[in-house]
C-alpha positions as CSV (number, residue, x, y, z in Angstrom):
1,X,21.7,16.6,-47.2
2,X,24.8,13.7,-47.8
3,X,25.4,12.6,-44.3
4,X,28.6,10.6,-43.5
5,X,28.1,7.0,-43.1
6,X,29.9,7.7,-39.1
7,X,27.0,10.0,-38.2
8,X,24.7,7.6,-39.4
9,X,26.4,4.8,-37.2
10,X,26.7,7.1,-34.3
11,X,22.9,8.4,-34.6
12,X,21.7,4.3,-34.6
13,X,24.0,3.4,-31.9
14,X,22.7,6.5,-29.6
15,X,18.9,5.8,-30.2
16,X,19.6,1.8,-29.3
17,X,21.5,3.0,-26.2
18,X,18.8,5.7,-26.1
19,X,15.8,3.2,-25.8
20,X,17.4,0.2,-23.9
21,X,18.4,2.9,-20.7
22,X,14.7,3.7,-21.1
23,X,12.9,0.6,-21.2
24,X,15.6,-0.2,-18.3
25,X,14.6,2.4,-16.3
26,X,10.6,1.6,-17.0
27,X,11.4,-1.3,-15.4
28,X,13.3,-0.4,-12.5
29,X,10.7,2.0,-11.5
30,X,7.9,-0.2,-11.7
31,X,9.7,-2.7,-9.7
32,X,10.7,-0.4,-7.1
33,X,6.6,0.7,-6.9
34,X,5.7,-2.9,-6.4
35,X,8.4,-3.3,-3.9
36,X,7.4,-0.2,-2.2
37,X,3.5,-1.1,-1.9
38,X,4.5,-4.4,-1.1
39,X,6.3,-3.0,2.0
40,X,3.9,-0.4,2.9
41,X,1.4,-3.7,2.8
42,X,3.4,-5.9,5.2
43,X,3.7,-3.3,7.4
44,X,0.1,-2.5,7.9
45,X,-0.6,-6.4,8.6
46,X,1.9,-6.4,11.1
47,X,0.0,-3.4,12.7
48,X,-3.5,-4.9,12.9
49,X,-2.0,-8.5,13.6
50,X,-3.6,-8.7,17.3
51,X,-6.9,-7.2,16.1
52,X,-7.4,-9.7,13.3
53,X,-6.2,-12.1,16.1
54,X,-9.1,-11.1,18.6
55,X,-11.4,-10.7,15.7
56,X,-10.9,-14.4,14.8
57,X,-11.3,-15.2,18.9
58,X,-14.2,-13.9,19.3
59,X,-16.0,-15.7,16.0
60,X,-15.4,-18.4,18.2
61,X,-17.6,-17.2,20.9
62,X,-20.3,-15.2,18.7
63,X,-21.7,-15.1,15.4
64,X,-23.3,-11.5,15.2
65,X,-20.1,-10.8,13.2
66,X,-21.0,-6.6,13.3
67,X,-21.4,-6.4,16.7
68,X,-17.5,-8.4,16.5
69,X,-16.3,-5.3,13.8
70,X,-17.4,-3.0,16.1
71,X,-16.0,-3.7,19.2
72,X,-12.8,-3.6,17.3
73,X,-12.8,-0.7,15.9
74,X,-12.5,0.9,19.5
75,X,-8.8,-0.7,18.8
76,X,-8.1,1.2,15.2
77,X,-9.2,4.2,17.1
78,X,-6.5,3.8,19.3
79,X,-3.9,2.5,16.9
80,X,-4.6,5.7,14.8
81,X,-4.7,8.3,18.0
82,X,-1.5,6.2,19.8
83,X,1.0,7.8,16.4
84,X,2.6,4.9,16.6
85,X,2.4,4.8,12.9
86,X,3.6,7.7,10.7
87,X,1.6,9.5,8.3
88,X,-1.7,7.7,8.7
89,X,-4.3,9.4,7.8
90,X,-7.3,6.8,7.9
91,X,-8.2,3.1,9.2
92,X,-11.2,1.2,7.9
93,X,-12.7,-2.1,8.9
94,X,-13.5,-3.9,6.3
95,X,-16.1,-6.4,6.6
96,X,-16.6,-9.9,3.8
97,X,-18.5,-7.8,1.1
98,X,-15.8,-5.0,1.4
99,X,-18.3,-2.4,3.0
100,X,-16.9,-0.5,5.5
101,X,-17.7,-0.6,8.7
102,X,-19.0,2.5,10.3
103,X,-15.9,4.2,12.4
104,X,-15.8,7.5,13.1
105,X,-11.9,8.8,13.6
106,X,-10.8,12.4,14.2
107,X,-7.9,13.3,12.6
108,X,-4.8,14.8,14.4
109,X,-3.7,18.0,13.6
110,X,-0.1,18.3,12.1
C-alpha cells in the first residue's frame, strides 16, 4: 500500500492533536474533581463550625472526652433532621483514633 506523503502528514498531525486534546482533557477533569471535593469539604466545615466550637469549649471544662462526643452528637442529629443541607445522607463523629463515635440517625425518606 504506497500512501501519499500528505496522508502521512495529515495522519501525524491528527494523532498529535489527537493526544494533546486528551491529555488536556485528563487534566481538566482531574482538576475540576479536586476542586469539586475541595468545595464539598469547605462546605461541610462551615456546617459543623459551632459544634467543633463547643466541642473545643467544653475540653476546657472536662476531660472525659466521650462523654464531650456524645453530647454533640445530639447536634449532628439535628443538623441532619433540620435539611438544611442537601443530599446528606450520613454524619459521623469522629473521635482522635478515627473510630466513630456511636450515633444512631434515621434517615428521611425522599
Amino acid at each position: 500500500m504506497n500512501l501519499s506523503i500528505r496522508f502521512k502528514i495529515l495522519l501525524f498531525v491528527g494523532l498529535i492533536i489527537a493526544a494533546v486534546l486528551g491529555s488536556l482533557t485528563t487534566a481538566f477533569v482531574g482538576q475540576l474533581k479536586h476542586s469539586y471535593l475541595d468545595s464539598i469539604q469547605q462546605r461541610a466545615t462551615g456546617f459543623i463550625a459551632d459544634i467543633v466550637t463547643d466541642i473545643k469549649k467544653q475540653r476546657q471544662t472536662s476531660d472525659n472526652i466521650p462523654w464531650i462526643l456524645r453530647i454533640q452528637t445530639i447536634k449532628c442529629i439535628q443538623l441532619f433532621n433540620s435539611g438544611a443541607v442537601e443530599n446528606l445522607t450520613q454524619i459521623a463523629v469522629l473521635d482522635r483514633s478515627g473510630t466513630i463515635v456511636p450515633i444512631i440517625i434515621t434517615v428521611k425518606s425522599v
